[in-house]
VMD Tcl script that draws the C-alpha trace (Angstrom):
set ca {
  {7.06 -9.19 28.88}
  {6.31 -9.50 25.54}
  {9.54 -11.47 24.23}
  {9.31 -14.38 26.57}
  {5.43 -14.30 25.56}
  {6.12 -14.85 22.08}
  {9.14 -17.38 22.41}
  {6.66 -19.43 24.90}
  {3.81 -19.35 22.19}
  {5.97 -20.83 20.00}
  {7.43 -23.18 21.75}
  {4.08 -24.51 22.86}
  {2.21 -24.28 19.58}
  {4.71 -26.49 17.60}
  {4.90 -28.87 19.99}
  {0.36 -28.99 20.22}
  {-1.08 -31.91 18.75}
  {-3.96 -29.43 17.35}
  {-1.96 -27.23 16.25}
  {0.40 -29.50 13.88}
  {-2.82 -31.55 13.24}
  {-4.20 -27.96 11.52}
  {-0.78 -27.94 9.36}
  {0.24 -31.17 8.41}
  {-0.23 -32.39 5.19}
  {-2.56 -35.60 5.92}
  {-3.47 -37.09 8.95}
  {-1.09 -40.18 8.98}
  {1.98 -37.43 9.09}
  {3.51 -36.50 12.36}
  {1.90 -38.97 14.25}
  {4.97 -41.47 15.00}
  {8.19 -40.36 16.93}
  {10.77 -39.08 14.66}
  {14.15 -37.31 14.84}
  {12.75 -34.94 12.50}
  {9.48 -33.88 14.10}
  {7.10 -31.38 13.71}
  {8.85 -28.84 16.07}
  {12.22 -30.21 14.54}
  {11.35 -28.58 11.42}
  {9.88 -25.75 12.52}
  {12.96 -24.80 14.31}
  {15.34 -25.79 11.55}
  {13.49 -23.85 8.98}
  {13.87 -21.06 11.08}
  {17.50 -21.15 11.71}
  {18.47 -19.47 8.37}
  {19.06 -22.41 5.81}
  {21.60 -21.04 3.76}
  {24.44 -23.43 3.71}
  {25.21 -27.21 1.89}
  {21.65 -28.73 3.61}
  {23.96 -31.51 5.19}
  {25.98 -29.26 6.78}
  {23.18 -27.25 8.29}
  {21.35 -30.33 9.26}
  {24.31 -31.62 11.38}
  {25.07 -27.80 12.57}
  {21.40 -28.31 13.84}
  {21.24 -31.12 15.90}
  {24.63 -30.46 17.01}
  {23.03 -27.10 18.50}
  {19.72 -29.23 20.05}
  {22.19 -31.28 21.82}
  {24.46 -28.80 23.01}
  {27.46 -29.81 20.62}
  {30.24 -28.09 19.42}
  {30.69 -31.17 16.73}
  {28.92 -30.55 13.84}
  {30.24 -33.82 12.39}
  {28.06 -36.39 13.61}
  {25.01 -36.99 10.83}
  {22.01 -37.82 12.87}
  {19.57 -36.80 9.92}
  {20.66 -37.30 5.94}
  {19.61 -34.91 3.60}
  {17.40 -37.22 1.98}
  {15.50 -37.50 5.15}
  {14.82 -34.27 5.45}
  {13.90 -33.85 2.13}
  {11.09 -36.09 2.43}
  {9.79 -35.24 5.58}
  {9.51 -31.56 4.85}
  {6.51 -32.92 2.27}
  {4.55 -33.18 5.37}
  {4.13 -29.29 6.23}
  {2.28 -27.13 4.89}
  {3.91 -23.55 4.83}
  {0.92 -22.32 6.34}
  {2.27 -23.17 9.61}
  {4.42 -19.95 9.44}
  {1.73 -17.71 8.38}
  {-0.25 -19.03 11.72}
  {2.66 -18.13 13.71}
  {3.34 -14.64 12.10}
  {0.12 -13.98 13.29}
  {0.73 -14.90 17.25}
  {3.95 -12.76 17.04}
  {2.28 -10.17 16.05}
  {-0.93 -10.46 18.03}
  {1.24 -10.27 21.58}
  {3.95 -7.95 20.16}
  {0.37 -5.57 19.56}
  {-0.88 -6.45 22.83}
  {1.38 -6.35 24.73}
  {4.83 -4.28 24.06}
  {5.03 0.08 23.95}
  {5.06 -0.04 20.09}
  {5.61 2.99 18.35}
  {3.04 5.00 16.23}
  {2.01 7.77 14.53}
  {-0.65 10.29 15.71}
  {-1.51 7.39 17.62}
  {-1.95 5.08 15.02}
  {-0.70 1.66 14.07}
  {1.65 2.57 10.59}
  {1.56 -0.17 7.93}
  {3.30 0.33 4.65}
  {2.51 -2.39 1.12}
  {5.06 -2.72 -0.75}
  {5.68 -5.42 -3.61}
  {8.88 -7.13 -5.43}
  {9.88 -9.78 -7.60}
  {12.15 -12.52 -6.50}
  {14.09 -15.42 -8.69}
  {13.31 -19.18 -8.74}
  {15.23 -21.82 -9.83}
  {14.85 -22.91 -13.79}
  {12.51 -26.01 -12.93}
  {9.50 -26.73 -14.72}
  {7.22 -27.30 -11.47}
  {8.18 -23.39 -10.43}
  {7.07 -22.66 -14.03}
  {3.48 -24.04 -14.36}
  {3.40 -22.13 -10.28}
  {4.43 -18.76 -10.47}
  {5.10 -18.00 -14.08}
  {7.77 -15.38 -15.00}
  {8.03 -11.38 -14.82}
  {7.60 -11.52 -19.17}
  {8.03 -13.30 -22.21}
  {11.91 -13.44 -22.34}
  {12.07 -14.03 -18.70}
  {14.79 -16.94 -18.58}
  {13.85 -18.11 -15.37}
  {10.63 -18.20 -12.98}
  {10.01 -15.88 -10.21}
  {7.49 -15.16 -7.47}
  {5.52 -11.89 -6.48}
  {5.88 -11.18 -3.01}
  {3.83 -8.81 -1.55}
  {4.46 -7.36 2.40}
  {2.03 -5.53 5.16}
  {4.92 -3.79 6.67}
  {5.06 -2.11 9.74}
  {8.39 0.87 9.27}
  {8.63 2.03 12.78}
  {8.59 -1.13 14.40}
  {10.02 -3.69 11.71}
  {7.79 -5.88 11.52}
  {6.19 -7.52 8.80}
  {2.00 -7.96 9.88}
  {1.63 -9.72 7.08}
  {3.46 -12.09 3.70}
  {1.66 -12.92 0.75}
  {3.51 -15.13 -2.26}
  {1.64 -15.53 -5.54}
  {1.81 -16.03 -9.66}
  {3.43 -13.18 -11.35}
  {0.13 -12.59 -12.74}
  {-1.03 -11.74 -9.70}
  {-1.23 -7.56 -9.65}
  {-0.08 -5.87 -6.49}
  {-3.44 -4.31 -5.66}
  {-5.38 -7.84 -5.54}
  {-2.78 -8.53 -2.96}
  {-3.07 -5.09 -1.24}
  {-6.73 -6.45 -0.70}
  {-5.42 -9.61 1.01}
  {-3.30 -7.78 3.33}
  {-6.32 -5.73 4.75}
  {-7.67 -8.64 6.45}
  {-4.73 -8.49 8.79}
  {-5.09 -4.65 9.17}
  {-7.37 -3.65 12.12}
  {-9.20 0.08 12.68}
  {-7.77 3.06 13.12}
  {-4.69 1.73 11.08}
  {-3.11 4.23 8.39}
  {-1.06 2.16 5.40}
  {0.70 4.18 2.85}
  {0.88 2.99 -0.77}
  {3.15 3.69 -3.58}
  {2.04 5.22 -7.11}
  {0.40 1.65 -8.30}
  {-2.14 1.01 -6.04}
  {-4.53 3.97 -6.33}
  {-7.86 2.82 -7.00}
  {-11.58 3.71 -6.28}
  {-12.52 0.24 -5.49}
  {-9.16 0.13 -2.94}
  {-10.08 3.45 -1.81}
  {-13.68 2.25 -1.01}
  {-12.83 -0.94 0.81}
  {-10.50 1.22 3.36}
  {-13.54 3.09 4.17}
  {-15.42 0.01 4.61}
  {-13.00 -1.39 7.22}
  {-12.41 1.82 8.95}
  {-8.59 2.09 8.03}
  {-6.73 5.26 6.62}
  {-4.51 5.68 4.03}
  {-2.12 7.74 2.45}
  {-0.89 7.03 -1.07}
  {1.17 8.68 -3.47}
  {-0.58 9.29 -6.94}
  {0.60 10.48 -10.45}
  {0.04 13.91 -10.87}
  {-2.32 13.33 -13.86}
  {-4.47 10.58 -12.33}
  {-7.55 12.61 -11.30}
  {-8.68 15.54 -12.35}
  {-8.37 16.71 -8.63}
  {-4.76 15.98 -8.61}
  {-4.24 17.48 -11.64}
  {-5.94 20.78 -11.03}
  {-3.60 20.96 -7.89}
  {-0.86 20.37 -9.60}
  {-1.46 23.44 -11.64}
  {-2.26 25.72 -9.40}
  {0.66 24.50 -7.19}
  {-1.32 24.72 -4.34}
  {-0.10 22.77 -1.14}
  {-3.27 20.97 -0.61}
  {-6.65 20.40 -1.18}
  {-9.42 18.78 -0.46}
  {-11.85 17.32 -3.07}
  {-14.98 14.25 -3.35}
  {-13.72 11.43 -5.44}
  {-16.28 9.86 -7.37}
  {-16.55 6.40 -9.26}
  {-15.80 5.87 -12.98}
  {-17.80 3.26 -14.67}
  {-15.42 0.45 -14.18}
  {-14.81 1.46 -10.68}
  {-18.62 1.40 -10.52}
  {-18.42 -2.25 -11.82}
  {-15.30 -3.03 -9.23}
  {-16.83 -2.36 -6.35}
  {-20.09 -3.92 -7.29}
  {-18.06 -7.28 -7.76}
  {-16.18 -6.72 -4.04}
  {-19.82 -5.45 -2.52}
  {-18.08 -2.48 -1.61}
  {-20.26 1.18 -1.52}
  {-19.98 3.36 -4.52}
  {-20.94 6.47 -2.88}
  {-18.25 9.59 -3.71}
  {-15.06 9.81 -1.18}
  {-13.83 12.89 0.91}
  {-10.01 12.83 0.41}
  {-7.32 15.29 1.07}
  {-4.47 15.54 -1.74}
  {-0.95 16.82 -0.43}
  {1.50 19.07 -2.48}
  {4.91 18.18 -1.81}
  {8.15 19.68 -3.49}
  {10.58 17.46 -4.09}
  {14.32 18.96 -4.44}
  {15.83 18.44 -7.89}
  {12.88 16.85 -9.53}
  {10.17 18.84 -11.44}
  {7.38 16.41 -10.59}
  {6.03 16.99 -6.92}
  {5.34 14.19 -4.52}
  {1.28 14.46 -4.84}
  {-0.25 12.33 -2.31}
  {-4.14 11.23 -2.05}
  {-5.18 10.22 1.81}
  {-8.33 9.81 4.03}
  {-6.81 12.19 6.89}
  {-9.25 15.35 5.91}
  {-8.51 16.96 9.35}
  {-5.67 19.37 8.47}
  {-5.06 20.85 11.93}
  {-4.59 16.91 13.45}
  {-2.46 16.45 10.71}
  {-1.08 19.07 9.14}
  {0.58 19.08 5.75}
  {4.04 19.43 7.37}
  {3.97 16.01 8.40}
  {3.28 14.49 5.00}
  {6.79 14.69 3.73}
  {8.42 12.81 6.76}
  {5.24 10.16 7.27}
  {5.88 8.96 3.13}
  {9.47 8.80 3.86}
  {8.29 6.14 5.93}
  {7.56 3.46 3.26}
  {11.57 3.58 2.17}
  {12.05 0.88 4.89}
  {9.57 -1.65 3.61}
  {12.07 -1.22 0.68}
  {14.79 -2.06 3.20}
  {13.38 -5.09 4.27}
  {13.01 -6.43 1.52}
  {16.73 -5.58 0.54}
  {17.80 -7.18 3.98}
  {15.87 -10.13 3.60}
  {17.39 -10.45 -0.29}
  {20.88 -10.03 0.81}
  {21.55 -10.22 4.45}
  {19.21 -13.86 4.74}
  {19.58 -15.05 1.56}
  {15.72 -15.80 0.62}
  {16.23 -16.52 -3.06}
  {18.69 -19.08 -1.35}
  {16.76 -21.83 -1.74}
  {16.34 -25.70 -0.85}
  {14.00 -26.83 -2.76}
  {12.28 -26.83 -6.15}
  {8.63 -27.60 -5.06}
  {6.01 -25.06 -4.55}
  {6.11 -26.60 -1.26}
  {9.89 -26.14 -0.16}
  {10.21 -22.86 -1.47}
  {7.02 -21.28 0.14}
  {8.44 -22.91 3.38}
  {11.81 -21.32 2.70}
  {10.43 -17.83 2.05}
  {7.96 -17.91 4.86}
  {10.32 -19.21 8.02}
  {13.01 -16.68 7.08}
  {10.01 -14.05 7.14}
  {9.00 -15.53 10.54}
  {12.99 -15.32 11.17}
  {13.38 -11.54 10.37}
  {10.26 -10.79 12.42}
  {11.88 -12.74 15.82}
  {14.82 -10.57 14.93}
  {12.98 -7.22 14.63}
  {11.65 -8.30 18.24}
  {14.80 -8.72 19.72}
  {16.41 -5.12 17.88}
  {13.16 -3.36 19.59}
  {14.46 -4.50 22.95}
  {18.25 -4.06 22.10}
  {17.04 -0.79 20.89}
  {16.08 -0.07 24.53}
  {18.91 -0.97 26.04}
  {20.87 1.06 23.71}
  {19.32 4.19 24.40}
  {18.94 4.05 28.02}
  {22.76 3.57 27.52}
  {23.56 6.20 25.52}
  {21.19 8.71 27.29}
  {23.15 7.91 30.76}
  {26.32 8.80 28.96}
  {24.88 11.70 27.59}
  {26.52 11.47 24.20}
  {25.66 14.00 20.65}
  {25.37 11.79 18.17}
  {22.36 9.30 17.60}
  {22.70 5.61 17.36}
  {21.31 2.44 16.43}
  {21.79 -1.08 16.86}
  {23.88 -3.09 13.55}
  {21.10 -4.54 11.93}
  {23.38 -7.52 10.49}
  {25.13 -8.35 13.98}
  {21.92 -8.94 15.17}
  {20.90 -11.31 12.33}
  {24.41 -13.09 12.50}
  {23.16 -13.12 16.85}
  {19.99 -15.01 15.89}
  {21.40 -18.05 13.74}
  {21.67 -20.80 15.84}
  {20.74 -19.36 18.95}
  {16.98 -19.09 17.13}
  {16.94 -22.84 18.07}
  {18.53 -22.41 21.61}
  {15.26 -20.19 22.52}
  {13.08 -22.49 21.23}
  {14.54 -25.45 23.05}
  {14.65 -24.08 26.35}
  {12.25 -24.28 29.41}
  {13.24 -20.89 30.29}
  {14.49 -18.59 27.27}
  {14.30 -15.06 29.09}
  {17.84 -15.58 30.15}
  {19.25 -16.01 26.73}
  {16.57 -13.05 25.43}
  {18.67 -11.00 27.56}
  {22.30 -12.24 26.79}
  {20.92 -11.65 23.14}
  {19.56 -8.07 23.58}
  {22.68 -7.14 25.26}
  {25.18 -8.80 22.60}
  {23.61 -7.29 20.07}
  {22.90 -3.49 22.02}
  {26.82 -3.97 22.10}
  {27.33 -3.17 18.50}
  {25.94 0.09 17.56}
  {26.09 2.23 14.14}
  {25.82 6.05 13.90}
  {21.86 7.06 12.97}
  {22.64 8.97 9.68}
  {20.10 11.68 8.14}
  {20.01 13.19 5.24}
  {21.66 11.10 2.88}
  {20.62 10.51 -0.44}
  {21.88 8.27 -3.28}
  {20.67 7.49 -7.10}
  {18.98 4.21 -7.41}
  {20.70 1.86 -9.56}
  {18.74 -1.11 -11.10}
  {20.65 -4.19 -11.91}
  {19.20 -7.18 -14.49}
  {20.69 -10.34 -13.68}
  {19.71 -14.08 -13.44}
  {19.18 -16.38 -10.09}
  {21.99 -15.56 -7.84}
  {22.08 -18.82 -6.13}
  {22.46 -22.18 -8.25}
  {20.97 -25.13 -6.02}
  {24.10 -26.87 -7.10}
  {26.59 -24.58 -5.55}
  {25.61 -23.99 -2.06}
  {28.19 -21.69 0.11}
  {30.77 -23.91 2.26}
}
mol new
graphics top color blue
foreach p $ca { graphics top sphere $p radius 0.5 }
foreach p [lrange $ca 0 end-1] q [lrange $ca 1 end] { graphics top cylinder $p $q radius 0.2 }
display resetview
């Protein structure tokens, strides 16, 4: 079983003196017996910080130990304040990747046409007004009155599960960190891209590593496109050839400037007079045909959702910390958090429908997304604690299989855009 695979990897890898050798800051950290270990953090970081950091820290240990006091102070917030200076967030990137790597392996994951569907997808998210976030990550522009971040996500849709995180400068653009994110994507993947990213140079590199992709383009980018869009055509097929500076692009990456086969897709969009024109490397219109184009896009809304549960639901700009250090460990364990959580809704997800199939009911149904995120606080740390976790796993799947929301299609709402500053001052942390 896949689950108590994963919660078993983890439990062994924080507690291996390689592997926290490999993600400690120096070697004279971690080597003495603390309260606040190596795997103490780990787990800690992953139990949804959100709260006064005392009162989480005692809410903790109070959990290791089996406690229903959370009154008793075992570690100050001071403590833990300097002993988080020993990690180095790259711990969570390392264990991303073992999640992943079984979950892959080992569980009935769904695809499409066979395929492993990734979606990139970027955002912007606030930082506390400190001048070492500054000189870091910079700000979105000029009258910015605060710092922020550009995250960037490899985002699985149908299974939830985020393959890969990348945090970087504001000037940073979202296709340099499209090109980080294909290292984690493997062949025979298909990732689907929003209007920004289309470039030659991406275009070429997919080709290179033997991954497809589908991404939506303006209607005016390529001549191609633009013919197509003319002629209102549903599709077409066309070579894409190199401009100088695409020439010059790939030249830097070492990537092949020879001209591209690509498909473009026609799609009519109801009340809009622009169509949806989409650029991809599936040529074979009978394997998939243009019918399918509409609904496979559609896809990439939930990387949006992800980000807008782990903005709201977990808190991420929620920080505790105003180093580079603490907030890349902040944003990084509640990743790791979200993905645990996704892996627990896939099994509840099960459940559900084996339920609901022997009780032969209309309507669809899925499992509450935030029940199952207010299921995983605390009892994140119970899993990782215990010998044998599959016992919990299940008490978990089944809790959260318990609370179920009607599957809704079809609905469709204008997007509002709101400009505000931080939502979270460091100084007044929820109660």
């Amino acid at each position: 079983m896949s689950a108590e695979k994963i919660v078993h990897k983890i439990t062994n890898l924080i507690e291996s003196p390689a592997f926290i050798k490999q993600h400690r800051h120096s070697a004279k950290d971690f080597t003495r017996s603390r309260t606040l270990s190596f795997a103490n953090l780990i787990k800690f970081q992953l139990n949804m910080v959100r709260g006064a950091l005392q009162d989480e820290l005692n809410a903790f240990f109070a959990t290791l130990e089996d406690k229903n006091d959370h009154l008793e102070r075992r570690v100050t917030d001071s403590a833990y304040c300097q002993a988080r200076l020993k990690l180095n967030p790259s711990v969570y990137q390392a264990i991303n990747q073992h999640i992943c790597d079984i979950f892959y392996a080992e569980a009935e994951f769904n695809q499409w046409h066979g395929k492993r569907l990734l979606a990139v997808d970027g955002s912007v998210m606030d930082l506390p007004d400190h001048p070492a976030l500054w000189g870091a990550y910079g700000a979105v522009n000029s009258s910015s009155l605060h710092p922020s971040a550009r995250l960037s996500t490899l985002y699985d849709p149908l299974n939830q599960l985020t393959v890969d995180l990348q945090i970087a400068s504001c000037c940073i653009g979202e296709r340099e960190l499209a090109r980080r994110h294909l290292s984690f994507a493997q062949p025979g993947d298909l990732v689907l891209y929003d209007r920004g990213y289309p470039a030659f140079w991406l275009f070429a590199l997919h080709q290179k590593m033997g991954v497809d992709f589908c991404a939506r383009t303006p209607w005016n980018l390529y001549n191609e496109s633009r013919d197509l869009f003319h002629r209102r055509e549903k599709e077409g097929e066309f070579t894409l050839t190199p401009s100088a500076e695409a020439i010059q692009q790939c030249q830097e990456l070492g990537l092949s400037i020879a001209p591209l086969p690509l498909r473009v897709i026609n799609i009519d969009l109801p009340d809009s007079d622009e169509p949806e024109l989409l650029i991809t490397s599936l040529t074979d219109s009978e394997t998939y045909p243009h019918e399918e184009f509409s609904a496979l896009y559609h896809q990439r809304w939930y990387t949006e959702e992800s980000y807008k549960t782990i903005k709201s639901r977990l808190e991420i700009e929620n920080l505790t910390g105003y180093s580079t250090r603490a907030v890349e460990q902040d944003i990084s364990a509640r990743w790791v958090t979200m993905n645990l959580n996704a892996i627990l809704i896939f099994d509840a997800e099960k459940l559900l429908q084996d339920e609901l199939k022997a009780k032969a009911l209309k309507n669809q149904y899925k499992v509450n997304r935030a029940n199952s995120l207010r299921q995983t606080k605390h009892n994140i740390v119970r899993l990782l604690q215990q010998l044998n976790p599959l016992q919990l796993w299940h008490k978990l799947i089944k809790a959260m299989a318990l609370v179920k929301e009607p599957v809704r299609t079809g609905r469709k709402y204008p997007r509002t855009f709101k400009k505000s500053g931080p939502r979270f001052a460091m100084r007044y942390k929820r109660v």
